[in-house]
C-alpha positions in Angstrom: 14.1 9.6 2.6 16.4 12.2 1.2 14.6 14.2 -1.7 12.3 16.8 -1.6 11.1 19.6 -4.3 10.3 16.8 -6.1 8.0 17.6 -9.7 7.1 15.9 -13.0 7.0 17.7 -15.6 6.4 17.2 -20.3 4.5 13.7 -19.6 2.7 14.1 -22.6 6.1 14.3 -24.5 8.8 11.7 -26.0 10.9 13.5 -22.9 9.0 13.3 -19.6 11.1 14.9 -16.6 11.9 14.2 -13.2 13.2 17.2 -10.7 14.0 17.0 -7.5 16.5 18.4 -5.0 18.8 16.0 -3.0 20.0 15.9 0.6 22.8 17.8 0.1 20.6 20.7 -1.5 21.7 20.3 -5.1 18.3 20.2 -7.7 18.4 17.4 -10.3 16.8 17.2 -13.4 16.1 13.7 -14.7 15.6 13.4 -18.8 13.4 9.8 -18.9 11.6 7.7 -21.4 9.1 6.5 -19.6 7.6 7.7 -16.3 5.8 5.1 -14.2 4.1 6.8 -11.2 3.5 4.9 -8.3 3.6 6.7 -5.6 0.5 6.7 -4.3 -3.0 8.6 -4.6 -1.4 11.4 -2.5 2.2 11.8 -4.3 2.4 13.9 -7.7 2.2 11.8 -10.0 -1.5 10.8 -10.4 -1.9 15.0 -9.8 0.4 15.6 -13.1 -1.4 13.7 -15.7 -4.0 15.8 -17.7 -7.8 15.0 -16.1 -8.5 14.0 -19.7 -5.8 10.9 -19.4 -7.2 10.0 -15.8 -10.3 7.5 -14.3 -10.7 8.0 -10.5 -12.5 5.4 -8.6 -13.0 5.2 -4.9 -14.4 3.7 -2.0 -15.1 4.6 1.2 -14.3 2.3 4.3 -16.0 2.8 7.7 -12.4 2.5 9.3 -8.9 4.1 9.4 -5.3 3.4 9.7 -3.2 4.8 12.2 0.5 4.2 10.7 3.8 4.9 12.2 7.5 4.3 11.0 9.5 3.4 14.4 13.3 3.5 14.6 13.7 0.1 15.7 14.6 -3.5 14.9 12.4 -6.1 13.4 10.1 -8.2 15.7 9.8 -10.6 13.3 11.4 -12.5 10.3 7.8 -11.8 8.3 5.1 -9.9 8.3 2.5 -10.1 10.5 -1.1 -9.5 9.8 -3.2 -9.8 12.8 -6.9 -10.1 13.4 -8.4 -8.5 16.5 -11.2 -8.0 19.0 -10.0 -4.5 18.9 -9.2 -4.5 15.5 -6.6 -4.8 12.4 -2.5 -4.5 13.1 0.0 -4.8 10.3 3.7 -5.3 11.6 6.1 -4.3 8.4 9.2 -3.8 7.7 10.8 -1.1 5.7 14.6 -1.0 6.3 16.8 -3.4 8.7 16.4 -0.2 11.2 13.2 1.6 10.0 10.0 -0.6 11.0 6.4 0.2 9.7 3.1 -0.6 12.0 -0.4 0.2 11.6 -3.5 -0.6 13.4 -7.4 0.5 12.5 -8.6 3.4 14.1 -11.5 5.7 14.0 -12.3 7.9 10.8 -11.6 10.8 12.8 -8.7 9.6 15.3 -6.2 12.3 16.2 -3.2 10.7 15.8 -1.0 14.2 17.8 -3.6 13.4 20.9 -1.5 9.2 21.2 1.7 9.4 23.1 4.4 7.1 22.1 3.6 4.5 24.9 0.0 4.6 23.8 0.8 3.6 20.4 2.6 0.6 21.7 0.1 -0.5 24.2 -1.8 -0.7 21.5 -0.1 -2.3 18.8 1.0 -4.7 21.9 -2.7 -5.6 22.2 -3.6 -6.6 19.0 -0.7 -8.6 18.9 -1.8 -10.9 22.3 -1.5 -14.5 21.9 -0.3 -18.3 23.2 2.7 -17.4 21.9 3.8 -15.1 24.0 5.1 -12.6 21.2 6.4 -9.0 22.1 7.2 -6.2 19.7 10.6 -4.6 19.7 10.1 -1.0 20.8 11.7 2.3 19.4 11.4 6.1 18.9 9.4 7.2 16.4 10.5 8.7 13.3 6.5 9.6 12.4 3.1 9.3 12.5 0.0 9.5 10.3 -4.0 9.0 9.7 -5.0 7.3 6.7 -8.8 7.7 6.3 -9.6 6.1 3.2 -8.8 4.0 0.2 -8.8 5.0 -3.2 -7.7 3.7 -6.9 -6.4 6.2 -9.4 -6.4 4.1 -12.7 -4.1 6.9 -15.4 -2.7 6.6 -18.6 -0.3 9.4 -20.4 1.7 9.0 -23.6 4.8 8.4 -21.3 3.6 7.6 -18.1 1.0 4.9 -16.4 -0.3 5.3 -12.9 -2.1 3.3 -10.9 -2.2 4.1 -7.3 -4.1 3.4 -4.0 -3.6 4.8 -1.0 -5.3 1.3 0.0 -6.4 -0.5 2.8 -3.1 -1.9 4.8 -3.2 -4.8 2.4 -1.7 -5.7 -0.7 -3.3 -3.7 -3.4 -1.1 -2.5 -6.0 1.8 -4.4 -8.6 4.4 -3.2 -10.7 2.6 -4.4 -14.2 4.8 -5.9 -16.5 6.5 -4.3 -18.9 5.9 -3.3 -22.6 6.6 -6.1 -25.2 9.5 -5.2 -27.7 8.6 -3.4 -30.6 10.3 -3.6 -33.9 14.8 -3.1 -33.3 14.0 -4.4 -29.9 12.7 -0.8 -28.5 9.9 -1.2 -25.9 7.3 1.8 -26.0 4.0 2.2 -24.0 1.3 0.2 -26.7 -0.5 -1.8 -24.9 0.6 -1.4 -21.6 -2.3 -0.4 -20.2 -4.7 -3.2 -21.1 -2.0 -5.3 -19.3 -1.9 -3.4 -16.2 -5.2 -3.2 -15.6 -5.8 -7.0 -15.9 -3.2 -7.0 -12.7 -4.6 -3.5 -11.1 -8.1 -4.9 -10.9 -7.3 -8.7 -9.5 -5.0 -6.9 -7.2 -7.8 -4.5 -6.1 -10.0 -7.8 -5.3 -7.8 -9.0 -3.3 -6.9 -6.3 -1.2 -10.9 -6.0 -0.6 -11.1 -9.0 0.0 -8.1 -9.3 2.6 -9.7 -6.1 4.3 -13.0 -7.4 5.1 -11.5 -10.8 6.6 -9.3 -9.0 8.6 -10.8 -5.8 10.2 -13.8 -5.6 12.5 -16.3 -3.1 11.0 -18.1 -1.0 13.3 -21.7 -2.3 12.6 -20.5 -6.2 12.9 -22.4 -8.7 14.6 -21.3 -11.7 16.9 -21.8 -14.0 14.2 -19.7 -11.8 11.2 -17.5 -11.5 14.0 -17.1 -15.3 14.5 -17.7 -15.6 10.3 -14.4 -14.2 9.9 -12.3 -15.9 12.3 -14.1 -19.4 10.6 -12.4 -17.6 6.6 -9.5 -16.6 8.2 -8.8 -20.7 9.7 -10.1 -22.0 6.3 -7.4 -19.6 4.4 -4.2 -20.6 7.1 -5.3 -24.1 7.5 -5.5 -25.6 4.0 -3.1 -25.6 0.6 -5.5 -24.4 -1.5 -6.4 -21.4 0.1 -2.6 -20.5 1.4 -1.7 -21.1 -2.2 -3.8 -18.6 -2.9 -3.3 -16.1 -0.7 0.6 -16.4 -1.7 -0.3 -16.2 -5.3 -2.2 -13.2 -5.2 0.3 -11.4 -2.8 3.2 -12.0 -4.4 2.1 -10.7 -8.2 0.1 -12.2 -10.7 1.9 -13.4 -13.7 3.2 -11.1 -16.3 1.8 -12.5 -19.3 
């Protein structure tokens, strides 16, 4: 949460570069080998690789994502992925004091028109059950729209990028590394062919995860009831748990 000025810089060189300037105002310069951007669609890494070097692909969803990081303590040991009549909720975690929520909005929600005790009345909601759970409240450190999802598949001499700024599901991996070349140096060869075998599956599965748990605008009673009958076949038996933890965790490296 501390850098800013932040910059790539010679990816198409033996050298790539890192700047930034930390929190106490002093600019770094980072001399690398290899540069692996994933920071997102919206971050600079995907925006420093030559066009030539870069496939784009995108889709659009019908829905948004309303996301906020809250200066508060966990509400629960896990995640919690919830399926509503009023819609997706994701309850995350990103620090011990720094939480991370997001429920599905409109395309074209405000998000400066939602006071603080509206967001929570409405993360509340989604979260409604037997169980009588309640989220752990806290001030807001901020808030954001996200409107759509979108794949940036790139590959530089010295860099590899692959990022979404996906649905609020698991969509993206770390790929695995390059194999060892000759005196035990690992360079770049082949890396892509290996990432996208993991990029793509991922991508599957975040679609797939999207459309069993968010209610589309144009659904019917019976898609609405259709996923609620997926989402107790996933929970209730091995195979399908077992899958669902496969895929979320990483698919294997080799």
């Amino acid at each position: 949460y501390s850098s800013s000025d932040t910059s790539v810089l010679d990816l198409e060189t033996d050298t790539p570069k890192i700047r930034f300037t930390d929190v106490d105002g002093q600019p770094w310069e980072l001399h690398c080998e290899v540069v692996v951007g994933s920071d997102g669609s919206g971050g600079i890494c995907k925006k420093s690789i030559p066009a030539e070097h870069r496939k784009d692909y995108f889709i659009q969803y019908p829905f948004a994502w309303f996301g906020i990081l809250a200066e508060a303590p966990p509400s629960a040991a896990e995640l919690i992925y919830a399926h509503s009549d009023r819609g997706f909720a994701l309850i995350s975690q990103r620090t011990e004091k720094i939480q991370r929520m997001y429920f599905q909005c409109d395309p074209n929600e405000d998000a400066s028109k939602w006071t603080e005790e509206m967001i929570w009345e409405e993360l509340q909601s989604r979260m409604e059950g037997e169980d009588g759970f309640r989220l752990r409240k806290g001030g807001f450190s901020s808030r954001w729209c996200f409107r759509s999802a979108a794949t940036c598949v790139s590959r530089c001499a010295t860099a590899t990028c692959s990022s979404p700024a996906m649905p609020r599901t698991p969509s993206s991996r770390l790929a695995p590394g390059p194999e060892p070349g000759p005196g035990g140096c690992e360079g770049p060869d082949g890396y892509s062919d290996r990432a996208l075998q993991r990029v793509w599956k991922a991508q599957n599965f975040s679609y797939w995860m999207t459309s069993m748990l968010h209610q589309h605008p144009d659904s019917s009673p019976f898609e609405n009831k259709r996923q609620l009958g997926e989402l107790s076949a996933v929970v209730s038996s091995r195979a399908g748990s077992s899958y669902l933890a496969k895929a979320y965790t990483g698919w294997p490296l080799t």
